[in-house]
C-alpha positions as semicolon CSV with decimal commas, in nm:
position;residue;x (nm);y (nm);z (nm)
1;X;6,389;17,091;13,051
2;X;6,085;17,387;13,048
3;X;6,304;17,574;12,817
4;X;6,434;17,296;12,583
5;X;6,089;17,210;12,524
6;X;6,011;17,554;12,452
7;X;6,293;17,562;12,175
8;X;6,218;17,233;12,043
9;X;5,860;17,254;12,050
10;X;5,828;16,981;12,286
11;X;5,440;16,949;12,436
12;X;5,477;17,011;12,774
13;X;5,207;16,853;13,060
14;X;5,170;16,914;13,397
15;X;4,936;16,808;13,717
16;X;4,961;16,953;14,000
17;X;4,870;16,712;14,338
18;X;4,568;16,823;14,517
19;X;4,643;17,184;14,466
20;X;4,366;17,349;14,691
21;X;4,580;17,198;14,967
22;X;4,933;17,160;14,850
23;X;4,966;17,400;14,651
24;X;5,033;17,502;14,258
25;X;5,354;17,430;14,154
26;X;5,632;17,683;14,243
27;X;5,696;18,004;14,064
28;X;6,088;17,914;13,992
29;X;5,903;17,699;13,719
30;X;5,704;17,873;13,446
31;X;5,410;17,685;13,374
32;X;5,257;17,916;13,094
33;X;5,356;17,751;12,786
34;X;5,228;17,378;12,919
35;X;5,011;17,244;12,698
36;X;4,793;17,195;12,978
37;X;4,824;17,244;13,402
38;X;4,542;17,042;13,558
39;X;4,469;16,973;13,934
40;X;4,473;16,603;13,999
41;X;4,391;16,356;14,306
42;X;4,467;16,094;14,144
43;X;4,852;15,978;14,175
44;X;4,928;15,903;13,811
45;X;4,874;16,188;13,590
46;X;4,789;15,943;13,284
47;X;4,440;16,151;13,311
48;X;4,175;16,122;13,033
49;X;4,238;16,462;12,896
50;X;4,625;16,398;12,904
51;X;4,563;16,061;12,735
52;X;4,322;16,221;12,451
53;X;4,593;16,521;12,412
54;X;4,877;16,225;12,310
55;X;4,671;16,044;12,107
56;X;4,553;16,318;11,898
57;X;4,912;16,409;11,847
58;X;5,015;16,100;11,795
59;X;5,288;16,127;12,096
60;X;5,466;15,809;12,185
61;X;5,720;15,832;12,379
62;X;5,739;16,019;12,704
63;X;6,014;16,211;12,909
64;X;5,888;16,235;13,244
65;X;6,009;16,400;13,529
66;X;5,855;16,500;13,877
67;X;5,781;16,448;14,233
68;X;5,708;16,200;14,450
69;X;5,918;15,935;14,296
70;X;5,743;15,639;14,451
71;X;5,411;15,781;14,430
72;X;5,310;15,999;14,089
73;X;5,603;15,908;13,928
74;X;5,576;15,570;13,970
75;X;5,210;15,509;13,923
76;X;5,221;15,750;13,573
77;X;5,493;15,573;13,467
78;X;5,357;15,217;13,498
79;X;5,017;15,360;13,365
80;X;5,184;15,496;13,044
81;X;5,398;15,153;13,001
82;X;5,093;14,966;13,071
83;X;4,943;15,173;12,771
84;X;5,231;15,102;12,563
85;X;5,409;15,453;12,588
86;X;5,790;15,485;12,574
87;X;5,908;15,616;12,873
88;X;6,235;15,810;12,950
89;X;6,271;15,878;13,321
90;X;6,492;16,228;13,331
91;X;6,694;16,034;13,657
92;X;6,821;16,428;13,768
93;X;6,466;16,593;13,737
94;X;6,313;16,333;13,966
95;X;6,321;16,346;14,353
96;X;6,140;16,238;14,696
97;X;6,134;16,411;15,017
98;X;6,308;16,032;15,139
99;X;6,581;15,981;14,943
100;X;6,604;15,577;14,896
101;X;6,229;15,616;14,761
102;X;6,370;15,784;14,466
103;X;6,613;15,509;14,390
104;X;6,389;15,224;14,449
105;X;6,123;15,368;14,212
106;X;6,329;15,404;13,946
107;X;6,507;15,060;14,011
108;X;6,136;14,912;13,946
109;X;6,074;15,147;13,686
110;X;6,377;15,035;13,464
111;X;6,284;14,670;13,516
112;X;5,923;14,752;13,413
113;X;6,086;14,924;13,061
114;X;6,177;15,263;13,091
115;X;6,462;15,410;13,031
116;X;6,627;15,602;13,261
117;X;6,859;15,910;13,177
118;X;6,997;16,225;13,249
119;X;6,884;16,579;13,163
120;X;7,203;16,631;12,997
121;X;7,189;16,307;12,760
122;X;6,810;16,360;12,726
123;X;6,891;16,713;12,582
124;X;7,129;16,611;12,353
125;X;6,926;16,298;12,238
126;X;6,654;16,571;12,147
127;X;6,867;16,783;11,990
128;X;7,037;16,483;11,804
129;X;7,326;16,700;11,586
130;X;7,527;16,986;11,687
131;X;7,382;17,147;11,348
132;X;7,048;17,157;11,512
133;X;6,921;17,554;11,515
134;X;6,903;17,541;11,880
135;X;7,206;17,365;11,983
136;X;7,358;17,651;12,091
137;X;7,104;17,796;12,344
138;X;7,037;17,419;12,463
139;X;7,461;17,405;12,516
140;X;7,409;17,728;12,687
141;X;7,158;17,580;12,947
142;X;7,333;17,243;13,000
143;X;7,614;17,473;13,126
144;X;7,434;17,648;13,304
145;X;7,287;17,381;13,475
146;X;7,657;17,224;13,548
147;X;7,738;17,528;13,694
148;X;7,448;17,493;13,916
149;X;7,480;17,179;13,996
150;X;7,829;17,257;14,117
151;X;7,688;17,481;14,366
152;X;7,422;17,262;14,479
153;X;7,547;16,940;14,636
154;X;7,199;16,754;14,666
155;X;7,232;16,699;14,257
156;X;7,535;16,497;14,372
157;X;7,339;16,247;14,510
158;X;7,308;15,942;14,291
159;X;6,943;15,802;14,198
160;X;7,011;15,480;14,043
């Protein structure tokens, strides 16, 4: 999803959880082209920066992905519903260290209004025509992310 958004343009944001004591978020993910990386306590990131940031760019509707299901995910989530934000839950870039917590957030999420999807529909929705510039290099990464997700059994696991 980091580098779709990079070839569509796509406004990325990102919070990282108390990162003096957790830590930033890992290196396998390269941050440097977010729109903006801010530290958060909070558990929703629906901060006032990131609100101001959507507004002014008139963004809205959200695809959202993260970690802790039942926690940040859940609580930005309901805070962008709540402040009448579309929101598309990217079901295979969400997780939980406890498995079930992942299912049952998005089970309340859906019957609070957001959608919930897969990287590989969410891709394509963005992309919207096979005639799109980019469709090629976005094919490319959706197989390479079957491929990985061939080799990795844990994307097996259903969510919803």
């Amino acid at each position: 999803m980091m580098e779709v958004s990079k070839l569509l343009s796509v406004p990325i944001y990102i919070t990282e959880q108390y990162p003096q004591r957790l830590g930033p978020t890992v290196s396998e993910l390269d941050v440097s082209s977010a729109e903006m990386v801010l530290p958060k306590t909070k558990f929703s990131m629906f901060l006032p920066e990131i609100q101001a940031s959507l507004e002014a760019k008139r963004i809205t509707s959200i695809v959202l992905l993260g970690i802790e299901a039942h926690v940040c995910v859940l609580q930005t989530a309901l805070d962008l519903l709540e402040n009448n934000y579309d929101v598309h839950l990217v079901s295979d870039g969400i997780s939980s260290m406890n498995i079930p917590e992942s299912h049952l957030a998005l089970e309340r999420l859906k019957q609070s209004g957001a959608f919930v999807t897969s990287s590989e529909s969410m891709l394509f929705q963005l992309t919207g025509d096979s005639k799109h510039p980019n469709f090629k290099a976005i094919s490319n990464l959706v197989k390479e992310y079957q491929t990985a997700s061939r080799e990795n059994k844990l994307l097996f696991k259903s969510h919803i």
